[in-house]
C-alpha positions as CSV (number, residue, x, y, z in Angstrom):
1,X,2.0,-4.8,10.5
2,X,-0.8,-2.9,12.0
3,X,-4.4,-3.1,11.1
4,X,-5.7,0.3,9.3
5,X,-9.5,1.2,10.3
6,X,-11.4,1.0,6.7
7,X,-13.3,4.0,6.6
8,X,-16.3,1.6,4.7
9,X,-17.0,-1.6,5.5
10,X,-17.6,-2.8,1.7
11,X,-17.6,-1.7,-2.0
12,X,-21.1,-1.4,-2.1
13,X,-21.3,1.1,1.1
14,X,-18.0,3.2,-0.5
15,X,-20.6,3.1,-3.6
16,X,-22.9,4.8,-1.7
17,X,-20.9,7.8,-0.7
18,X,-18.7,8.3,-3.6
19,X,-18.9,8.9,-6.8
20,X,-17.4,6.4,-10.0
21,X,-15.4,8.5,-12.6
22,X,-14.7,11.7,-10.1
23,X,-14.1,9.5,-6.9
24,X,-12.9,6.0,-8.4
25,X,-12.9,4.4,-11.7
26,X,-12.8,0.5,-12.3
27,X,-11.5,-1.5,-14.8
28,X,-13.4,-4.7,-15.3
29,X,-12.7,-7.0,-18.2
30,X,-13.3,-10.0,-19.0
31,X,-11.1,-12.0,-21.4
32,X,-13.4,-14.7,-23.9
33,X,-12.1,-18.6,-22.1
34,X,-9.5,-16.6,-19.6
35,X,-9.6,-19.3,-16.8
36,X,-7.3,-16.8,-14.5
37,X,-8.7,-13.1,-13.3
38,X,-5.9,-11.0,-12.1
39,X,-7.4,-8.4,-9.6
40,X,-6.3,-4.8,-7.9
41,X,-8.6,-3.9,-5.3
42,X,-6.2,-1.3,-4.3
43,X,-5.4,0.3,-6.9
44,X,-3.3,3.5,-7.6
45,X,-3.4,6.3,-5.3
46,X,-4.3,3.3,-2.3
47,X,-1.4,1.0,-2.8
48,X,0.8,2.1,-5.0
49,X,1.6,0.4,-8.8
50,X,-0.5,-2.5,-7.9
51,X,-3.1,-2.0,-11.2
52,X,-0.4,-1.0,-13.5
53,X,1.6,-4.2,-12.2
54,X,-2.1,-6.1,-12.5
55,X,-2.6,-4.9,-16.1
56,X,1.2,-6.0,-16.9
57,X,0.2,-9.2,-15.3
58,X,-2.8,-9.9,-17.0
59,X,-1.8,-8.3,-20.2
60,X,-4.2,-9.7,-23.0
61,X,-4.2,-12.8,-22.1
62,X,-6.3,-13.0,-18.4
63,X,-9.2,-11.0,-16.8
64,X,-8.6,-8.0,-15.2
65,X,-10.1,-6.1,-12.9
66,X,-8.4,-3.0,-10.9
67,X,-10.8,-0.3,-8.4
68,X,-8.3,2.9,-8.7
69,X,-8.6,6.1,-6.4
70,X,-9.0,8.7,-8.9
71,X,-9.7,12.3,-6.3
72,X,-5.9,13.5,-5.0
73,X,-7.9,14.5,-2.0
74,X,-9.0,11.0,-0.7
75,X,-6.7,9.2,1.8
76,X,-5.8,6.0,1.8
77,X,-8.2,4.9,4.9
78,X,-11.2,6.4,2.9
79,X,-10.4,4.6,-0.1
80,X,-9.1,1.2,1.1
81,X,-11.8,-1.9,1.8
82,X,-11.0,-4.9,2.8
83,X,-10.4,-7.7,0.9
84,X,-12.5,-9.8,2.4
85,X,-15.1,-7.0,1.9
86,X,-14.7,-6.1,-1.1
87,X,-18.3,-7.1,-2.7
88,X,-18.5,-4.7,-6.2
89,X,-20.4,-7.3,-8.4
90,X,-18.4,-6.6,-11.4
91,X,-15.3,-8.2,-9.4
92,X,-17.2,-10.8,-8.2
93,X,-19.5,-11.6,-11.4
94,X,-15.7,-11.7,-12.9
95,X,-14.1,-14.0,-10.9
96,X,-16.6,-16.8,-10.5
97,X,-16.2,-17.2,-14.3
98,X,-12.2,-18.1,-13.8
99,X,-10.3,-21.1,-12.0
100,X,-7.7,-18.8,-10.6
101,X,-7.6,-15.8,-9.3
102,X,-4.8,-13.4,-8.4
103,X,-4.9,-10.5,-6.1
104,X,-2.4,-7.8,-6.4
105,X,-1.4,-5.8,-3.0
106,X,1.1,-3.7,-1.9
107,X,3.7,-3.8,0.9
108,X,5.4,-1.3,2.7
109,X,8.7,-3.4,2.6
110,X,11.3,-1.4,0.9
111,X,13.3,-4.2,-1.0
112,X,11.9,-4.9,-3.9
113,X,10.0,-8.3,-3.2
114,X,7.0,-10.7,-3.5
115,X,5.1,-12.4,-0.8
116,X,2.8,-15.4,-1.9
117,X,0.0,-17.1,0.4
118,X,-2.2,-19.0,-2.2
119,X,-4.7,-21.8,-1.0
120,X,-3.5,-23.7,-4.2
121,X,0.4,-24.2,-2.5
122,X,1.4,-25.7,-6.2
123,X,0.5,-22.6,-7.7
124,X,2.2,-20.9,-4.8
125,X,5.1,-22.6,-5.1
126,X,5.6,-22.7,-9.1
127,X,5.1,-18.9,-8.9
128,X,7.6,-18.5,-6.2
129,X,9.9,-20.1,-8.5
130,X,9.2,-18.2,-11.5
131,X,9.7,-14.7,-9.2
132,X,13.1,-16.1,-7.6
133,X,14.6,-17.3,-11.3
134,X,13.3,-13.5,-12.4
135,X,15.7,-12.5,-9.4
136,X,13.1,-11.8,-7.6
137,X,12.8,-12.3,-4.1
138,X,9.5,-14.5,-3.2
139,X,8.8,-15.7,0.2
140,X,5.8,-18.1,0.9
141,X,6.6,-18.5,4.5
142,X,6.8,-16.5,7.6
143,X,5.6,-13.3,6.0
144,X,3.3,-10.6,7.5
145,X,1.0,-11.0,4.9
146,X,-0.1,-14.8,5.3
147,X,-3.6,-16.0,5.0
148,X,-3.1,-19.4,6.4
């Protein structure tokens, strides 16, 4: 996997160029004793289905919050922030009021597939589970996409 060049360094610089509603949009809501947050950071139009796999995910039942591309004519680079950088107060106001938080990315692996690397490895490894008896493939180890 190659690293991509972020064309902003945080939310809160892309905030400062672009506009919400033409630019992006971003869904944030919070869900009344929801101790889980399900999050997109990359939504549509920067990695592909991961808000409307987010929203499936968090349905009614778990906070949600996606940031989605909305112009055709931003690329990818412009549009992408790192995770780790990714500051937009709503997100963060959002997820310091859960227990759990799950990030949705995508993958350029062609097979359909899911690659875990949680901090909590008994989450990990019950979801891994759940994904592989789904008929799934889930892989928690030796992956590209590992955090440590």
């Amino acid at each position: 996997m190659t690293k991509e060049t972020n064309w902003y360094d945080s939310f809160t610089a892309l905030a400062r160029h672009k506009k919400e509603g033409a630019d992006y949009t971003v869904i944030a809501r919070e869900v009344s004793g929801s101790t889980v947050s399900i999050v997109a950071p990359h939504g549509d139009r920067i990695e592909p289905h991961t808000a409307e796999i987010a929203r499936a995910i968090a349905a009614e039942d778990f906070s949600l919050y996606v940031f989605n591309n909305a112009s055709p004519n931003n690329v990818y680079r412009e549009m992408h922030i790192g995770s780790t950088k990714f500051d937009d107060a709503r997100c963060l106001a959002l997820v310091a009021k859960t227990d759990v938080t799950v990030t949705i990315h995508g993958s350029k692996v062609k097979e359909q597939a899911v690659f875990l690397s949680a901090m909590d490895k008994k989450l990990e490894s019950k979801l891994a589970a759940a994904f592989n008896k789904a008929g799934i493939r889930a892989e928690v180890e030796n992956h590209p996409y590992q955090t440590g």
